[in-house]
C-alpha positions in Angstrom: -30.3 18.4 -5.7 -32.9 21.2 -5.2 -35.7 19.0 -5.2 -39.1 20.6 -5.2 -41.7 17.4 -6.9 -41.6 13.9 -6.7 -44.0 12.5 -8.8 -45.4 8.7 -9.0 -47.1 6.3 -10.9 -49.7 4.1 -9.2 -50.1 0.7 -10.3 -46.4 -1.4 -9.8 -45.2 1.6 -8.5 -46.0 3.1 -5.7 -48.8 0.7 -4.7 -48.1 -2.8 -4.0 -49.6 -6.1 -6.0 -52.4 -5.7 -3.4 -53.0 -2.0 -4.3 -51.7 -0.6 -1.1 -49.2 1.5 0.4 -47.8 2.0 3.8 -49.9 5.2 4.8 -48.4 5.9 8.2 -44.8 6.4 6.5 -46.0 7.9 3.8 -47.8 10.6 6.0 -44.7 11.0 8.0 -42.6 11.9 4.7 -45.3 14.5 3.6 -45.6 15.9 6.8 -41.2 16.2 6.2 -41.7 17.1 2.2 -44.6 19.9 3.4 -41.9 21.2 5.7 -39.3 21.9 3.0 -42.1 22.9 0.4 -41.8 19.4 -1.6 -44.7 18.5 -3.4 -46.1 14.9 -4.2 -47.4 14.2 -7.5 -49.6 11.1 -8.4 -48.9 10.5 -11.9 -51.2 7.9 -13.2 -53.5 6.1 -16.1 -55.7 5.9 -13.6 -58.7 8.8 -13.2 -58.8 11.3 -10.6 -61.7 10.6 -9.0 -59.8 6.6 -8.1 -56.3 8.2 -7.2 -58.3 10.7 -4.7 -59.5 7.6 -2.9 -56.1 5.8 -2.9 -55.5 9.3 -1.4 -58.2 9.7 1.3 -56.2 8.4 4.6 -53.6 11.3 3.8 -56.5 13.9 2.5 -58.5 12.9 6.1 -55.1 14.3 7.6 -55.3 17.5 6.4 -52.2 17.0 3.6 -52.4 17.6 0.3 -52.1 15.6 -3.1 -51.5 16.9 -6.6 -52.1 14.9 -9.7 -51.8 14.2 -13.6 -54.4 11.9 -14.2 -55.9 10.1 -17.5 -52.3 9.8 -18.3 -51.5 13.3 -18.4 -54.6 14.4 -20.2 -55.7 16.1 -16.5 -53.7 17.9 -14.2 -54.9 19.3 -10.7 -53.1 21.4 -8.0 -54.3 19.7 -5.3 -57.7 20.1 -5.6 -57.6 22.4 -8.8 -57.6 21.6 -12.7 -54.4 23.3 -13.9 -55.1 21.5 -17.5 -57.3 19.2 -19.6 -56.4 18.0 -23.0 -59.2 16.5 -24.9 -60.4 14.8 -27.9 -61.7 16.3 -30.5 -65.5 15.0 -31.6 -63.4 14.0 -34.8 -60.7 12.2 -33.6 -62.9 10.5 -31.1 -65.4 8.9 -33.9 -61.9 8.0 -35.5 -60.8 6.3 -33.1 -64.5 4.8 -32.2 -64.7 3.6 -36.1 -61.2 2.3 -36.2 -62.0 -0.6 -32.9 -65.3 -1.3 -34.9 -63.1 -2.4 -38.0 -60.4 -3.6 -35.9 -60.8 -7.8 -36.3 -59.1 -8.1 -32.8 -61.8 -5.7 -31.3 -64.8 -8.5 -31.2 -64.5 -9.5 -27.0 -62.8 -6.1 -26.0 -64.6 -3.5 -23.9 -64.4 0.6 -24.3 -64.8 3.0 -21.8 -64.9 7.2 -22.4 -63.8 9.4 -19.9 -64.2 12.9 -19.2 -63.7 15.0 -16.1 -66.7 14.2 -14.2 -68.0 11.2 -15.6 -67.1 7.9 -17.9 -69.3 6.7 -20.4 -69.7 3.0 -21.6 -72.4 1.5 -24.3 -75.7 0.4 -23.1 -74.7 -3.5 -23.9 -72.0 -3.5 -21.1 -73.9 -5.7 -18.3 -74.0 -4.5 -14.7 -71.6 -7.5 -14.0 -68.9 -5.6 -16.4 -70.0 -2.1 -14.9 -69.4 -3.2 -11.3 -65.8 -4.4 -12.0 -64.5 -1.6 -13.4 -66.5 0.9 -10.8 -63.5 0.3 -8.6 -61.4 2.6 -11.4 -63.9 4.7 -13.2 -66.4 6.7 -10.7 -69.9 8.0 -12.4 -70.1 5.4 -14.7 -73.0 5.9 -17.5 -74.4 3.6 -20.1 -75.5 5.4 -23.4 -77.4 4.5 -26.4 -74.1 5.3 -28.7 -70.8 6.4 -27.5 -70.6 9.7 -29.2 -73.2 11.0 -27.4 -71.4 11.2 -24.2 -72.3 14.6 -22.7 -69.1 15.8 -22.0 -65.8 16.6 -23.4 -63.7 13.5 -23.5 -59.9 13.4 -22.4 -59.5 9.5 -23.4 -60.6 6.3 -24.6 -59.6 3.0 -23.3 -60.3 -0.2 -24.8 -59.7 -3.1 -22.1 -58.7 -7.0 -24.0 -58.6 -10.2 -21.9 -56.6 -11.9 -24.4 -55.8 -9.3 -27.2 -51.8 -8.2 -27.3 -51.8 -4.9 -25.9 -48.5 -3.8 -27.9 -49.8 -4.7 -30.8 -53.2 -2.9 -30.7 -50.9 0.1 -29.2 -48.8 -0.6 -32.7 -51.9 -0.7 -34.7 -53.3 2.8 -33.8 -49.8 4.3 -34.4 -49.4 2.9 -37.5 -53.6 4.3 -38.3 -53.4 7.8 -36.7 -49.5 8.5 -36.4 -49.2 11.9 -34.3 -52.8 12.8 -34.5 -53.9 10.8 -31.0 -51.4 9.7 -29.0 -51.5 6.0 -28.3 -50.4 4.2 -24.9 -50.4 0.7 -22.9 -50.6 0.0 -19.5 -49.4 -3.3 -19.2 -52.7 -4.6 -17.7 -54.9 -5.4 -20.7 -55.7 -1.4 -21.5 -54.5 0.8 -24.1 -55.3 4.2 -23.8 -55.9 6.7 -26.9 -55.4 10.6 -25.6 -55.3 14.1 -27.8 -52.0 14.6 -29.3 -48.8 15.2 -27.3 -50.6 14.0 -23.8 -48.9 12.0 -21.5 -47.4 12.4 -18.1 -44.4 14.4 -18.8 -46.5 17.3 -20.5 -49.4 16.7 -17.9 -46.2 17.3 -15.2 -45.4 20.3 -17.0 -48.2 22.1 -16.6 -47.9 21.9 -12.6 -44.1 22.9 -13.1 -45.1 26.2 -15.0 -47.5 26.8 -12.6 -45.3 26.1 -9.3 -42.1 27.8 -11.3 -40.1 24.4 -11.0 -37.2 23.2 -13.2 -36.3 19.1 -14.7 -33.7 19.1 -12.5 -36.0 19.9 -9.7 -38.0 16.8 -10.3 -37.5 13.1 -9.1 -39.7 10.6 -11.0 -40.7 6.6 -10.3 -42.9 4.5 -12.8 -42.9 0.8 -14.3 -44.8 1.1 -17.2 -44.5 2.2 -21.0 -47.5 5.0 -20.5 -44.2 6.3 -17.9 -41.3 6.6 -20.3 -42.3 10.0 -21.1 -41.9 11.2 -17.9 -38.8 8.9 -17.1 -37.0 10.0 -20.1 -37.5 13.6 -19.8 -36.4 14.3 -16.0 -33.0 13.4 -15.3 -33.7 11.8 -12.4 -36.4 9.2 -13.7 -36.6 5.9 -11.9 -37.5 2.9 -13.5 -38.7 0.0 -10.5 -36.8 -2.9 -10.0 -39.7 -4.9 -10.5 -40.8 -3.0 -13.9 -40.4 -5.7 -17.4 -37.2 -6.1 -18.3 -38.1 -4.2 -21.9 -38.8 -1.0 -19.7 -35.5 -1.3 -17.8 -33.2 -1.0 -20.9 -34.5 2.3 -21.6 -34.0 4.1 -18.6 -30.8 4.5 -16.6 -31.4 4.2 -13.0 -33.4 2.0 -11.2 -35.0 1.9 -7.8 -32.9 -0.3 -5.5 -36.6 -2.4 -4.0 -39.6 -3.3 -6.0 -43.3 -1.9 -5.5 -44.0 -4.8 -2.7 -41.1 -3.6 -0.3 -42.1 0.3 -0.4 -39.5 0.9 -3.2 -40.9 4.5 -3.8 -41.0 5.1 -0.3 -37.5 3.9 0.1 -35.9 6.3 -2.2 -37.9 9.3 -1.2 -36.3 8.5 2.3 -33.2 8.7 0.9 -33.9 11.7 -1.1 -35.4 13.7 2.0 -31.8 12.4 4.2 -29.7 14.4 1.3 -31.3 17.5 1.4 
């Protein structure tokens, strides 16, 4: 295999339970993947200003990161936007209308997100605000969600005890192919423009770096990964992912997120080439 990207989700993926990650072998495989012009991708729900500060021990080093973020609606090289996909100011009062009406919507929380800056209402308390600061940097409160002063690449609406799949099933059912709909598995469901998810936010970086499906090895847990794990033929589901996300995809990681299970593979990647 020619392999030129590996890309990663975060959360059950690459990071452990405790959201961490071995960073001295990881830094020893970059410094190995820089060598033979390999890049690493962080492919994630979560937003880029978090996954650069999962990243900072390796950035401190001098290496270098690239990332689809939002769920593909973001994509940097290294420190570069390649690619945003946003909503439009229609689809996002759509979608803002539709969890007003929506009878499981009464305890659940939503959060806007644009490049720089993610936007919640003025009645979220600074309890609320200070939880979710640890995944959603330059937080502001506004009077009414749509006037956010940016462009907005998603919405996510957080449930404690709402069924993610079937809020996920709702919205496809409402909007069909005009948003596309996600979940992460961890009480979130994410609504992005049309045609956005990882595999397209991968894409992008492939045009750019000239790099073919083939060239590509892919790890993820989740359903907001399926995209990306269904288009490359070399897609790994984890071994610790639900068994529901293991029947679709064909090969599986041989350790779970807890035991470096990313890491792991890449080593075995890097000793075939």
């Amino acid at each position: 295999m020619d392999l030129k990207v590996i890309a990663s989700d975060m959360d059950g993926t690459f990071l452990s339970d405790d959201k961490l990650y071995n960073i001295d072998r990881f830094y020893e495989q970059l410094i190995e993947m820089r060598r033979r012009h390999i890049r690493f991708v962080a492919a994630s729900g979560n937003k880029i200003s978090h996954l650069r500060t999962i990243f900072q021990p390796i950035l401190d080093k001098g290496l270098e990161i690239s990332y689809v973020a939002s769920n593909g609606a973001a994509s940097y090289d290294g420190d570069q936007l390649v690619h945003a996909s946003f909503l439009s100011d229609e689809q996002l009062q759509k979608v803002i209308d539709w969890n007003a009406e929506n009878p499981d919507s009464d305890d659940n929380f939503v959060i806007l997100t644009g490049l720089n800056k993610s936007f919640v209402s003025n009645h979220a308390t600074m309890e609320v605000i200070d939880i979710i600061s640890e995944w959603y940097h330059n937080i502001e409160q506004v009077d009414k969600l749509m006037a956010a002063d940016e462009k907005i690449l998603e919405v996510t609406f957080l449930w404690k005890h709402a069924d993610v799949a079937k809020q996920v099933k709702r919205l496809r059912q409402v909007f069909g192919d005009e948003v596309h709909s996600t979940g992460s598995g961890f009480g979130n469901v994410d609504v992005l423009a049309a045609n956005t998810n990882k595999a397209t936010g991968l894409k992008f970086l492939q045009n750019r770096w000239q790099v073919a499906d083939d060239q590509v090895v892919a790890f993820g847990d989740n359903e907001n990964d399926l995209e990306m794990l269904k288009k490359y033929p070399a897609g790994y589901v984890m071994s610790n992912a639900a068994a529901s996300i293991q029947k679709k995809i064909n090969l599986k990681t041989a350790l779970d997120n807890n035991h470096d299970g990313v890491l792991d593979m890449i080593d075995k990647f890097l000793s075939k080439a």
